[in-house]
C-alpha positions as CSV (number, residue, x, y, z in Angstrom):
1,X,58.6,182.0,156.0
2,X,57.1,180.1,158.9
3,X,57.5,176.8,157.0
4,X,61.1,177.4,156.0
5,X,61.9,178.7,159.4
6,X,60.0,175.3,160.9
7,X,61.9,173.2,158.5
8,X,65.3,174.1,159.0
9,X,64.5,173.9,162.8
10,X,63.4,170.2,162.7
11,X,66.0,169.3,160.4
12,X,69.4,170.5,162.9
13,X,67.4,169.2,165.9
14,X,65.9,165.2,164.4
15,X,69.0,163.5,163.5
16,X,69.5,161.7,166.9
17,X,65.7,160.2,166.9
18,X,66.1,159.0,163.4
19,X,67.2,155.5,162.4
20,X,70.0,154.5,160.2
21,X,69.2,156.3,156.6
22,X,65.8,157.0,157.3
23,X,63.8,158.0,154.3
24,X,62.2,161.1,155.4
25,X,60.3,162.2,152.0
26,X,60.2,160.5,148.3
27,X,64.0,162.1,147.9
28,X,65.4,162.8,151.3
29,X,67.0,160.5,153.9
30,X,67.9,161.4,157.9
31,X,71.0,161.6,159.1
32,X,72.6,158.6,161.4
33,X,75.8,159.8,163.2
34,X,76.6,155.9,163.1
35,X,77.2,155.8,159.8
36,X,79.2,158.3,158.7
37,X,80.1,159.2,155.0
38,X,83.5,159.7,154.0
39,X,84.2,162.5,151.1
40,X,86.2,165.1,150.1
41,X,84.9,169.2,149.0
42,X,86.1,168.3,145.6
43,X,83.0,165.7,145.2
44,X,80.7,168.9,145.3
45,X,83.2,171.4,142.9
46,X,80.7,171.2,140.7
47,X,78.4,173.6,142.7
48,X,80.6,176.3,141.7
49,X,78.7,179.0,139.9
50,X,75.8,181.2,139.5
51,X,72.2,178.9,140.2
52,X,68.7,180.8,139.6
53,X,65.2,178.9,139.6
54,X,62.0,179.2,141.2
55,X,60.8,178.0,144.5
56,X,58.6,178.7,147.7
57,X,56.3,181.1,145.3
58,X,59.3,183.2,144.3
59,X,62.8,183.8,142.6
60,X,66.0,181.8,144.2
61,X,69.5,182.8,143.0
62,X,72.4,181.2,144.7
63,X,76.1,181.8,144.2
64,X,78.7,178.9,144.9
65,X,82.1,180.6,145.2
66,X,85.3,177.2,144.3
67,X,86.6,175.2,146.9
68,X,89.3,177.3,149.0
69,X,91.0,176.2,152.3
70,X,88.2,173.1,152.4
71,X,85.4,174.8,152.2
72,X,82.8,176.2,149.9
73,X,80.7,179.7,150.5
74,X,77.8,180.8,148.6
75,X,75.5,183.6,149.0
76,X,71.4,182.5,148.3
77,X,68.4,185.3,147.9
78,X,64.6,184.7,147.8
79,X,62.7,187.6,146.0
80,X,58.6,187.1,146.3
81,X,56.5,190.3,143.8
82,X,60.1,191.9,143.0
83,X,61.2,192.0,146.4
84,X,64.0,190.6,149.2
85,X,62.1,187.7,151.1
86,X,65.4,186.5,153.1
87,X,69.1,186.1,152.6
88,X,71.2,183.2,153.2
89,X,74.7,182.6,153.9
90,X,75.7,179.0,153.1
91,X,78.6,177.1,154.0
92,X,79.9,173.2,152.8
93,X,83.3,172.5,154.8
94,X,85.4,169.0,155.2
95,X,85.0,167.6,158.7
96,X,86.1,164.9,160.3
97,X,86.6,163.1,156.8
98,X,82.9,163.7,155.9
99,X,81.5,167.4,154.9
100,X,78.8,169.4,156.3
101,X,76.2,171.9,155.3
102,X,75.6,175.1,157.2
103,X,73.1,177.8,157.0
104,X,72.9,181.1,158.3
105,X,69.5,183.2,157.7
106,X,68.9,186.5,157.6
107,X,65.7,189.6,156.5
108,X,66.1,191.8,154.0
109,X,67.0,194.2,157.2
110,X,70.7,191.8,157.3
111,X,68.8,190.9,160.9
112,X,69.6,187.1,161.6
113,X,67.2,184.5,162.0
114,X,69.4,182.6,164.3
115,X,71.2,184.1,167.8
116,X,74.6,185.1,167.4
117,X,77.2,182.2,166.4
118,X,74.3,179.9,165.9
119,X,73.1,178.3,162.2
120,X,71.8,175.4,161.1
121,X,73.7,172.2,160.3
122,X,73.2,169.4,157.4
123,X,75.5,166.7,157.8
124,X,75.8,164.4,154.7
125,X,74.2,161.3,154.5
126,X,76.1,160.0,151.6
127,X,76.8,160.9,147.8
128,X,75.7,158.4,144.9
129,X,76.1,159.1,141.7
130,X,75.4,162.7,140.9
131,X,72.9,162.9,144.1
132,X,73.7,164.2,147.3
133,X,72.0,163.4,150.4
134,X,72.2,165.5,153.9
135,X,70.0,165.9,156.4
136,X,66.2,166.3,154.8
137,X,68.2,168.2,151.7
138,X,69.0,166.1,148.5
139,X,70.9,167.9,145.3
140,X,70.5,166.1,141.9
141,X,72.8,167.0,139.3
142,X,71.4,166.0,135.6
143,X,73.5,168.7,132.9
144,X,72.8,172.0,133.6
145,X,70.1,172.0,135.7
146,X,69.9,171.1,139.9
147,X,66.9,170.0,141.9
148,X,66.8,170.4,145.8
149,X,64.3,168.5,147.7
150,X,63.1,169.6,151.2
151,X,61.6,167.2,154.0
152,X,59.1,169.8,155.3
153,X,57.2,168.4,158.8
154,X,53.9,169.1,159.1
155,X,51.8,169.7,162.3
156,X,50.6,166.2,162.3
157,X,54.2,164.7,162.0
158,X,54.3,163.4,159.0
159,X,56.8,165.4,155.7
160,X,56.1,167.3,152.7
161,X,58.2,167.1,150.3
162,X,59.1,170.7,148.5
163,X,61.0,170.6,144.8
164,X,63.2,173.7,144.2
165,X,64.7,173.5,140.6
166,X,68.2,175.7,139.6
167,X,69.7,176.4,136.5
168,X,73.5,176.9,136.0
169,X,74.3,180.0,134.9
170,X,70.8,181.9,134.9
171,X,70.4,185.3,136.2
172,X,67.6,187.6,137.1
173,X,69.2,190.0,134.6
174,X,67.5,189.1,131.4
175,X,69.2,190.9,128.0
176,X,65.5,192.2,127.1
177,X,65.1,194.4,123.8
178,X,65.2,198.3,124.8
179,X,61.2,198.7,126.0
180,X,59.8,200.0,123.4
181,X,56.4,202.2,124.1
182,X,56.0,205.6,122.1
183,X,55.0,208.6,124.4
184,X,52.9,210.6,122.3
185,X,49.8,211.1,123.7
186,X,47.4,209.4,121.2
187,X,48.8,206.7,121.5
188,X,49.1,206.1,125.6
189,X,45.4,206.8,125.0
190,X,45.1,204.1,122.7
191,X,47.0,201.6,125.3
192,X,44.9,202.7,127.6
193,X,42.2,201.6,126.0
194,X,43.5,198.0,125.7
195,X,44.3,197.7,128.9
196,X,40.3,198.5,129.9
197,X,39.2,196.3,127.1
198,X,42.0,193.7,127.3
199,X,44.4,193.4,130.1
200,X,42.1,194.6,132.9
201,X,38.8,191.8,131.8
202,X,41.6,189.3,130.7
203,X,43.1,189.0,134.6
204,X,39.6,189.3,135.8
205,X,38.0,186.5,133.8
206,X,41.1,184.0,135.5
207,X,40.6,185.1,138.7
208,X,36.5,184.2,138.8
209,X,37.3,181.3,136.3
210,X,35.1,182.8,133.7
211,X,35.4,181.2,130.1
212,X,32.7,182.8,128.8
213,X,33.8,186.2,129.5
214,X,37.4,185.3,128.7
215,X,36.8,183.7,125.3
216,X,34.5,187.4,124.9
217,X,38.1,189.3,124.1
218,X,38.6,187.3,121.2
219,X,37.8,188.1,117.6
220,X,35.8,185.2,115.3
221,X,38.5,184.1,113.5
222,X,41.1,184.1,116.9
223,X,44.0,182.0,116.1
224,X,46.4,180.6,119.3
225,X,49.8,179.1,118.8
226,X,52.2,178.1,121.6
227,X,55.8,177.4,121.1
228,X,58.1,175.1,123.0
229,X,58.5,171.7,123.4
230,X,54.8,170.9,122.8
231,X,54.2,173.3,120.1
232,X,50.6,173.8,118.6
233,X,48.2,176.0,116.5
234,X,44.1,176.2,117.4
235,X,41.4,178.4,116.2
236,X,38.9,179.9,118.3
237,X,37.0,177.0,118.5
238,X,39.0,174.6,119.4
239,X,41.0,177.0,121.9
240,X,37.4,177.5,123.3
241,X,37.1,173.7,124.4
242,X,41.0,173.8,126.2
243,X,40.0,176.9,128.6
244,X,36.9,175.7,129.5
245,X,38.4,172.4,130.3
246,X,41.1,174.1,132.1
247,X,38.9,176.6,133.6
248,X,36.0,174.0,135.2
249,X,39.5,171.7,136.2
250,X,40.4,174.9,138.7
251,X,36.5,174.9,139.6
252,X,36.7,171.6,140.7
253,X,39.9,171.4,142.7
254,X,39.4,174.4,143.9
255,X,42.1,176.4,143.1
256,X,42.4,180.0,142.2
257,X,44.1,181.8,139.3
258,X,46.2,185.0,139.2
259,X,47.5,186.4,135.8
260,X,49.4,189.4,135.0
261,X,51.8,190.8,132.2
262,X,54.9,193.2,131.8
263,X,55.8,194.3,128.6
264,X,58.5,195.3,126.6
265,X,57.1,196.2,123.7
266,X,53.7,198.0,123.0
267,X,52.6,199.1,119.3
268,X,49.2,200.6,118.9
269,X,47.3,201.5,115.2
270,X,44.5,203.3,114.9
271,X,42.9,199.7,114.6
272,X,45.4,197.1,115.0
273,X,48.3,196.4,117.5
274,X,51.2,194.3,118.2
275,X,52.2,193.9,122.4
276,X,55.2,192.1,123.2
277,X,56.2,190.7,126.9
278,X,56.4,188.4,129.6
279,X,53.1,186.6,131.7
280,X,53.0,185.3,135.1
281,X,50.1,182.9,136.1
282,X,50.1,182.0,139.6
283,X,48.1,178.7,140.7
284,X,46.6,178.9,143.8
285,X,45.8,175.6,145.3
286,X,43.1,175.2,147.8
287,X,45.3,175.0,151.2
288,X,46.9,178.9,149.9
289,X,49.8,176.6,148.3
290,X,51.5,179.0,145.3
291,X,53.0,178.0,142.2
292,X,54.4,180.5,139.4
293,X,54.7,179.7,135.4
294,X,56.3,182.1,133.6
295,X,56.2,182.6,129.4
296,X,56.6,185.2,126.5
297,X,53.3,186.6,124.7
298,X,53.0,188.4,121.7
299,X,49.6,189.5,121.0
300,X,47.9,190.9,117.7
301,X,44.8,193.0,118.4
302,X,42.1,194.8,116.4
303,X,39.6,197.0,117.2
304,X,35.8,196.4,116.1
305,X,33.5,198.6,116.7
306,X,35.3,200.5,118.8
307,X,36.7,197.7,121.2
308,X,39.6,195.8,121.2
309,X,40.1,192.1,120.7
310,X,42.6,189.6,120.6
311,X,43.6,188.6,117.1
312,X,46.5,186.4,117.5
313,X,48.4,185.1,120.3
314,X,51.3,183.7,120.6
315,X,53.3,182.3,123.7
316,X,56.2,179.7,125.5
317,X,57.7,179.2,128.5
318,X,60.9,178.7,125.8
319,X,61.5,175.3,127.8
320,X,61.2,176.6,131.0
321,X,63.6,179.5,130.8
322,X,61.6,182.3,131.9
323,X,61.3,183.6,135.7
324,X,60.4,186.0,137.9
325,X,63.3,187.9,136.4
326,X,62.0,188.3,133.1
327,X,58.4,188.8,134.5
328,X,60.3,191.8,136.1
329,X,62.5,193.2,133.5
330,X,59.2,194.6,131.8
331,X,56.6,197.3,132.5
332,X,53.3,196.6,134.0
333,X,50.4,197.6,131.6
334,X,49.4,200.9,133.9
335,X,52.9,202.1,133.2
336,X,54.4,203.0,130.3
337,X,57.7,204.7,130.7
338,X,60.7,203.6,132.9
């Protein structure tokens, strides 16, 4: 939160020491109070609505109420691991023939970030096309989906540039099947089993960037498919060659791995099974930088000689549609029972 809270300092305080539409990052330009940008709240009526995406290493959900009395109020939350990071309360009103973007922060506590009747201000740059330019904040509109861009200062005064992508009309409330996990007790033994010979090895071989061990979970005759827009089928073999490209790519840039799984669904044989849910796999990059992908799994496992392996798996990101909300909406492997 020190980065955001640095940002939107820099950005209500720089305007004045800028030059006339200063570009600031790849996507952002600085505000000049000598040219001034005439438009109306109706230019940005098409905020209105529910917006979820993911950004900052977490969930973002903001809600644009219409124009009303020429102005527009939203209401934006950040979760991080299932929980409140900050609040915002968002304002764009008509002033002076131009409009302006304010923001008023606040913890999970409703404490505010800023003293009383303070917040910070974005005038607009200019609007072209279906962009929109304020102070070191740019929306894009393209169908269905918005991208914000952030000019983020760094220590030795030059800006990052930080991409936060929204979807019209996504929620963190997924319509997930019922979770489905029988309670009888041979079979949360079973599960329990998978998780030790699966789930636990499976998060453990990312994290240490292990092929070896990780391609170990698999049976001979493994078979991986992936849906989505690049969809694909590979056997063991070939599967084999991908991770440990991937894998010795992390070694060599230094970046750390974090996986982990919720599920909906968990079906467990005397020898086969059939799990059902939704995976996170965090990037770590070598400065602590965060990034979250999100997809669906379904697994087929068997047990051979008395441990279980992966037999099939399928998964997708179903074009980029899953979140921290669906990652969420299931149960962690350790628990079985809402």
């Amino acid at each position: 939160m020190k980065k955001l809270l640095s940002f939107y300092l820099l950005m209500s305080g720089c305007s004045a020491l800028l030059s006339a539409q200063q570009q600031l990052t790849e996507h952002t330009l600085a505000y000049d109070s000598t040219l001034k940008a005439t438009a109306k709240l109706d230019d940005l009526a098409w905020l209105t609505g529910r917006w979820s995406g993911e950004g900052f290493g977490g969930y973002l959900e903001e809600i644009w109420a219409a124009p009303m009395g020429g102005q527009m109020v939203a209401t934006f939350r950040m979760l991080s691991e299932g929980k409140p990071s900050f609040y915002e309360i968002c304002l764009i009103a008509e002033e002076n023939n131009s409009l302006v973007y304010k923001v008023k922060h606040f913890n999970p506590d409703l404490s505010a970030w800023e003293e009383k009747g303070h917040y910070i201000t974005f005038p607009l740059v200019k609007i072209e096309g279906n962009a929109v330019y304020f102070n070191g904040l740019t929306m894009v509109l393209e169908g269905n989906t918005c991208t914000h861009f952030l000019a983020m200062k760094q220590k030795d005064g030059t800006y990052r540039e930080a991409k936060l992508v929204y979807q019209r009309g996504a929620t963190n409330d997924k319509a997930f099947p019922a979770i489905h996990i029988s309670q009888e007790e041979q079979h949360l033994a079973r599960l329990q089993e998978i998780n030790r010979d699966i789930w636990t090895p499976f998060s453990a071989a990312y994290a240490t960037n292990d092929a070896e061990k990780y391609i170990a979970l698999h049976t001979p005759d493994f078979i991986r498919a992936t849906g989505g827009q690049y969809p694909e089928v590979k056997n063991r073999d070939a599967y084999q060659q991908s991770v440990q490209t991937h894998f010795n790519y992390n070694k060599e840039q230094k970046r750390r791995v974090e996986i982990a799984f919720t599920f909906f669904e968990r079906v467990a044989g005397e020898n086969t099974a059939s799990e059902r849910g939704i995976y996170r796999y965090t990037a770590i990059a070598a400065d602590g930088t965060q990034s979250h992908f999100y997809g669906k799994f379904h697994v087929f496992l068997r047990k051979i000689e008395g441990v279980w392996k992966i037999a099939v798996d399928y998964d997708s990101n179903e074009d980029g549609s899953i979140g921290e909300g669906d990652f969420n909406a299931g149960l962690a492997p350790e628990v079985f029972s809402k």
